[in-house]
C-alpha positions in Angstrom: 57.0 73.7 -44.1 53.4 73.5 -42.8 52.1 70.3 -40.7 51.0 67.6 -43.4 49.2 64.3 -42.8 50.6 61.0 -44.0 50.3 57.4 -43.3 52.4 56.0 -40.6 54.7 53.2 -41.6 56.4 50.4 -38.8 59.3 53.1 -38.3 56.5 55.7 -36.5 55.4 53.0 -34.1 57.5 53.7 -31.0 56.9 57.4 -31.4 52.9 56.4 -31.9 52.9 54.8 -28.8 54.5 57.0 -26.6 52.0 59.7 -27.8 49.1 57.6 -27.5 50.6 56.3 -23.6 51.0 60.0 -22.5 47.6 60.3 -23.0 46.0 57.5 -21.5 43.9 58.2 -19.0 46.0 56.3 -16.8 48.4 59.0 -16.7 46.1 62.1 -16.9 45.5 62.7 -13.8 41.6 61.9 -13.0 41.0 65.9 -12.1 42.6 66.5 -15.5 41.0 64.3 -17.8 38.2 66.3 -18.9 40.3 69.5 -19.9 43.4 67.5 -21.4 41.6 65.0 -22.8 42.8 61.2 -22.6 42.5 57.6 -24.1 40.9 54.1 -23.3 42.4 50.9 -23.9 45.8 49.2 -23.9 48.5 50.4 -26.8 51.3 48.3 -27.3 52.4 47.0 -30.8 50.0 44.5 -31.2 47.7 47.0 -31.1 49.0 49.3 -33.7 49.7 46.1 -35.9 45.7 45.5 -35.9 45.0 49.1 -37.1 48.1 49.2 -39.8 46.2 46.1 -41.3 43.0 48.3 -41.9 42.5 51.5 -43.4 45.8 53.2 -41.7 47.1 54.9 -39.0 47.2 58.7 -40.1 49.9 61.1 -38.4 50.0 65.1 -38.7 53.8 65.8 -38.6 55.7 69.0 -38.5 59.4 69.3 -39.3 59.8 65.3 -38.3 58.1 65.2 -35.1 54.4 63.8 -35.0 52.0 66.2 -34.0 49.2 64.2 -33.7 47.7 61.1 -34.8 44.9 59.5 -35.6 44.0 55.5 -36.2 41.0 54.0 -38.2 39.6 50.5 -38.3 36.7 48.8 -40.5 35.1 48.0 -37.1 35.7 44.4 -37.5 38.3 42.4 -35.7 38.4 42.5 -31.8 37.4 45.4 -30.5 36.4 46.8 -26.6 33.1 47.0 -25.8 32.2 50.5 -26.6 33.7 50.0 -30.0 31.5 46.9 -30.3 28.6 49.1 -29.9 29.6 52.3 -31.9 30.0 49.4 -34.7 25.7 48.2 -33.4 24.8 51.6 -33.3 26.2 53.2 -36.9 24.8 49.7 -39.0 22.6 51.5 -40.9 24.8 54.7 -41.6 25.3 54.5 -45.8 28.5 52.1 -45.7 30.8 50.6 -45.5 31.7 53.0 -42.1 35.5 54.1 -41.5 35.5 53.9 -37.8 38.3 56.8 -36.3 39.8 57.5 -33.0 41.6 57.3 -30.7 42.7 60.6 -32.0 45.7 62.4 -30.1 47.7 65.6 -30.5 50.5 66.5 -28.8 50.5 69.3 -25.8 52.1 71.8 -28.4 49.9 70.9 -31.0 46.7 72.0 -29.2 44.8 74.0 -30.4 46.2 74.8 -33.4 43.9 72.7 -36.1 45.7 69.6 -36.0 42.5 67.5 -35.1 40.9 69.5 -38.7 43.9 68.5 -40.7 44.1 64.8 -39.7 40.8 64.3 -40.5 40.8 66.6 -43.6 43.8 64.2 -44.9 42.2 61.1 -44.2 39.4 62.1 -45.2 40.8 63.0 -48.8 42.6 59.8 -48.6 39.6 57.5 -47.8 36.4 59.5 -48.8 35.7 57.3 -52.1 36.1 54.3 -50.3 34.1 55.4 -47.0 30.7 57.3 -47.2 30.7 57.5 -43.5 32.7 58.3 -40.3 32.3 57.5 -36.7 33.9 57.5 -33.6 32.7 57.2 -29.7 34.1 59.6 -27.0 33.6 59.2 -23.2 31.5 61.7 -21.9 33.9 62.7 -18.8 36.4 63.7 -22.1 35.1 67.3 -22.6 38.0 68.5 -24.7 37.2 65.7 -27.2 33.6 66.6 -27.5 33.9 70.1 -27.9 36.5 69.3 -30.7 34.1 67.1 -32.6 31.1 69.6 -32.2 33.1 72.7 -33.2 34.3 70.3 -36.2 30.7 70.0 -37.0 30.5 66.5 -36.7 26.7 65.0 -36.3 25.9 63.3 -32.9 24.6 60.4 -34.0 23.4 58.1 -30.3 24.4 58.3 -27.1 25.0 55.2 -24.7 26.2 53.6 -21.4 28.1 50.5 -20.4 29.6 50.1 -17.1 28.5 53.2 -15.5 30.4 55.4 -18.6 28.3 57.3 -20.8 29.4 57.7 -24.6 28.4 60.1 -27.7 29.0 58.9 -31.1 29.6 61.9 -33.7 29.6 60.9 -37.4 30.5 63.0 -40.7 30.6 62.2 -44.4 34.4 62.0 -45.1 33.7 63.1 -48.8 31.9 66.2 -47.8 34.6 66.9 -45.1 36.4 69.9 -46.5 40.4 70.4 -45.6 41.5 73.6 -44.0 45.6 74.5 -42.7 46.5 73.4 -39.0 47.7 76.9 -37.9 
């Protein structure tokens, strides 16, 4: 059976946040970060229970196990700053704006599409409802931005607060066409 994308549900959250812990970039080592990728912010439950209230929480899962995962907000709500202004800096995109990321795959998973079929799912899932995508990446994350540009996504703004400079790519979900993790 291939990798296929489905909402999470409560029973996925300890398995959500392990994945999304290995990967921040508290424990990537700083010499690492770049070519592993990481995340920003704190993930515990609460955390996840903010995102399951909005648009979902999307996993790629093969044979049981997640292989990636990837969590959208309306961009309302708290949020950290950078969020805060991805949300200032996408107002006048055509919304309302499904706001995406963190978005982690599993050390097996790499490089194998898995990023293209999580977005290609919730993108089929959500396209009516959202004409437009965004998400911020840290600039020091060089795996993530070379996913997003071979993707095809549109760099929309650039921006720095506390001495870390940010890209924010957008795409039209709609438009966004699915294609097979490998």
């Amino acid at each position: 059976m291939p990798i296929a994308v489905r909402l999470a549900t409560e029973e996925d959250r300890p398995a959500i946040l392990d994945l999304l812990r290995s990967a921040h970039e508290a424990a990537v080592p700083e010499e690492e970060r770049g070519e592993r990728g990481f995340v920003q912010g704190e993930w515990d439950e609460a955390a996840l229970e903010a995102f399951a209230g909005g648009p979902g929480i999307f996993l790629a899962e093969d044979k049981g196990k997640i292989a990636g995962v990837v969590l959208t907000s309306e961009g309302d709500g708290p949020m950290p700053p950078p969020a805060q202004r991805t949300v200032q800096l996408t107002s006048k995109l055509e919304g309302p704006v499904l706001y995406y990321g963190p978005v982690v795959v599993a050390p097996k998973y790499r490089g194998r599409g898995v990023v293209r079929l999580l977005l290609s799912g919730m993108a089929l899932m959500l396209g009516d409802r959202y004409p437009s995508a965004a998400l911020f990446i840290e600039n020091t994350n060089q795996r993530s931005l070379k996913v997003h540009r071979a993707l095809g996504m549109t760099k929309h703004a650039r921006f720095t607060l506390e001495d870390r400079t940010y890209t924010i790519f957008t795409f039209t979900p709609k438009s966004y066409l699915p294609k097979p993790a490998r």
